[in-house]
C-alpha positions in Angstrom: 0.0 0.0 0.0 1.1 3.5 -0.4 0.9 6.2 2.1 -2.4 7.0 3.5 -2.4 10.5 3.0 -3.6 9.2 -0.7 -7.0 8.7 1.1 -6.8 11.0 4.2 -10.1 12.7 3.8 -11.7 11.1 1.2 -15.6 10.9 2.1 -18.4 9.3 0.5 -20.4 11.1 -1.1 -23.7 9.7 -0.1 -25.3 7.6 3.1 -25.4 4.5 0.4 -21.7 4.8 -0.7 -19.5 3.7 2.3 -19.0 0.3 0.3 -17.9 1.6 -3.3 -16.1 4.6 -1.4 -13.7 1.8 0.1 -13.0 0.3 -2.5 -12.2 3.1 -4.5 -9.8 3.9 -1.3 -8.3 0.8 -1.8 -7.9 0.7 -5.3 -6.3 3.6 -4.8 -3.7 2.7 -2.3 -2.4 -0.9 -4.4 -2.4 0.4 -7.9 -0.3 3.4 -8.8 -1.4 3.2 -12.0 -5.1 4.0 -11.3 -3.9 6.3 -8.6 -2.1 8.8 -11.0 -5.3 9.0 -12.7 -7.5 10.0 -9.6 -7.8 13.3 -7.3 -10.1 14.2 -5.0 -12.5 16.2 -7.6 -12.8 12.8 -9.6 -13.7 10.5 -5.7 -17.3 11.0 -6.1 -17.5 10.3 -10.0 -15.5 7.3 -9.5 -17.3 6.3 -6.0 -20.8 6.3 -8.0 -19.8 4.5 -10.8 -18.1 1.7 -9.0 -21.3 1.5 -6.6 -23.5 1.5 -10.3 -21.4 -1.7 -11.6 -21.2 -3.5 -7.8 -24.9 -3.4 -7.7 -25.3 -4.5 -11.7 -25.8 -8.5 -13.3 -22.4 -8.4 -13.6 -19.3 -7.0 -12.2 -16.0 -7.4 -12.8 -16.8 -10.0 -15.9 -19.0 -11.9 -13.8 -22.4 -12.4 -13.6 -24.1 -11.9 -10.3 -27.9 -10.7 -8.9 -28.6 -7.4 -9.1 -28.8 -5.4 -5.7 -30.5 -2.6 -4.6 -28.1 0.1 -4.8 -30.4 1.9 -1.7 -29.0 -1.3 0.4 -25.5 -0.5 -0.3 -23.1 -2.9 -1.2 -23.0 -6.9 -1.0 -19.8 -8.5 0.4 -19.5 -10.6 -2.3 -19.0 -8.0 -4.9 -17.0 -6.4 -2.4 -14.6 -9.7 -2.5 -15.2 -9.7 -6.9 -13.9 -5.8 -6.6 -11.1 -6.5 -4.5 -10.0 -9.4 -6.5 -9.8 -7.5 -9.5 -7.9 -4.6 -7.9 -5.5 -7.0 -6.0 -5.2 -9.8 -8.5 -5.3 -11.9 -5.7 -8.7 -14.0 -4.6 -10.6 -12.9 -1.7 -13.3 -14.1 -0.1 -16.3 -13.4 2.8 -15.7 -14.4 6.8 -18.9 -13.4 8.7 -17.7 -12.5 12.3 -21.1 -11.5 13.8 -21.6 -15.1 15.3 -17.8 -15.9 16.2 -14.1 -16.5 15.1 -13.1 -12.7 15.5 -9.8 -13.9 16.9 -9.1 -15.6 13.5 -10.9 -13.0 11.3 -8.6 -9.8 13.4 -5.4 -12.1 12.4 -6.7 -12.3 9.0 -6.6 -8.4 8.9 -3.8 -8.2 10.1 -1.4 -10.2 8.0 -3.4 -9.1 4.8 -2.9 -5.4 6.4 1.1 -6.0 6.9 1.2 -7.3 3.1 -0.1 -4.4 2.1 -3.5 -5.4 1.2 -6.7 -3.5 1.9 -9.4 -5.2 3.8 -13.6 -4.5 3.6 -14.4 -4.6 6.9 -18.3 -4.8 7.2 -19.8 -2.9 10.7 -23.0 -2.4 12.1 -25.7 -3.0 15.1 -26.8 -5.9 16.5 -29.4 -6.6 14.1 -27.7 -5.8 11.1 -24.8 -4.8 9.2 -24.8 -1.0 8.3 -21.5 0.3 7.4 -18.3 -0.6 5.6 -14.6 0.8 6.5 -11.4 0.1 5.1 -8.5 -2.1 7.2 -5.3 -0.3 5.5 -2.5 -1.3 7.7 -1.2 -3.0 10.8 -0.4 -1.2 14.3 1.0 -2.9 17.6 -1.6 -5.3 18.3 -4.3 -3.2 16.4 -5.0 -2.5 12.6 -5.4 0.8 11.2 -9.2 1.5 9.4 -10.2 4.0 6.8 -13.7 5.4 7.6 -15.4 7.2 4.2 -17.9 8.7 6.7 -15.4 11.3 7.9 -12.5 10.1 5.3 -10.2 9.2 9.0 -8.2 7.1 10.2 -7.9 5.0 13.2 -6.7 2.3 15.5 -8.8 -0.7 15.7 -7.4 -2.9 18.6 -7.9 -6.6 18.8 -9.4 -6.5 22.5 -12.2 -4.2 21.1 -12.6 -6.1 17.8 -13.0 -9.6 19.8 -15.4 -8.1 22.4 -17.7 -6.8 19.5 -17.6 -3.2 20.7 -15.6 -1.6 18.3 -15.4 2.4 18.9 -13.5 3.3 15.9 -16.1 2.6 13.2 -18.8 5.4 13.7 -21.9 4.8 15.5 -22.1 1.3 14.2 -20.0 -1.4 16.8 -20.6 -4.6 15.8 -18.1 -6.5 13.7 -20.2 -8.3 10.8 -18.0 -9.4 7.7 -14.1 -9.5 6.7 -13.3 -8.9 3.2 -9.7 -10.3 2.7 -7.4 -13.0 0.8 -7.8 -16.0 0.6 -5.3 -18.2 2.4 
């Protein structure tokens, strides 16, 4: 990944968009390429056309259901977006019901190898939100937020315990978005 300034106040530019503005956060910070074509005038373009093709029959080359872009974005395009952008598979963990432990080290070593992570956040109830691992800290990862475009430390005690204070108003791990192993 490249440095995090790249992203530093980068917000989404609607209550729907947390997903595609993520991803277009990390797309930004593992491929230069794409990154030297981007500024912060061009985010929202790029956010709402991402979030137009996640929510499409197909994405990425591949067929899928459509979604209701008003529900924001499914993991599994998530997964299909950071695939492509990576060029390495990645796949769904739901942590709502257990194996945080597993899913945190997960974040972690994908974080250290410098790639992003979709982390999905919400109530009880339901999954609301999505924010952006984008590195490793002592014993804690480091996680974009595209509702205020900051970042912050996510500790592994406050991951495990489900009350994650980092992540908005929404403190409930639900899904990790990372590489397969």
């Amino acid at each position: 990944m490249t440095d995090l300034d790249a992203i530093r106040g980068l917000t989404q530019p609607d209550q729907r968009t947390c997903g595609p503005s993520s991803l277009v956060a990390a797309h930004l910070l593992v491929d230069p390429a794409y990154a030297a074509t981007q500024n912060p005038k061009t985010f929202a373009a790029s956010v709402l056309a991402l979030h137009r093709e996640l929510t499409a029959t197909s994405a990425f080359g591949q067929a899928q259901l459509p979604w209701p872009r008003g529900l924001g974005t499914p993991p599994w395009a998530a997964a299909r977006a950071m695939s492509a952008f990576t060029g390495r598979p990645y796949g769904i963990t739901t942590v709502r019901l257990g194996g945080r432990a597993t899913a945190f080290d997960a974040m972690t070593a994908a974080a250290s190898a410098g790639l992003p992570v979709p982390l999905y956040v919400g109530s009880t109830w339901l999954p609301r939100h999505v924010v952006l691992v984008v590195g490793p800290a002592a014993s804690a990862v480091q996680v974009y937020n595209p509702a205020n475009g900051g970042i912050t430390t996510l500790t592994r005690t406050a991951f495990e315990a489900g009350k994650l204070t980092t992540t908005g108003r929404w403190d409930t791990p639900w899904f990790v978005v990372a590489p397969k192993r």
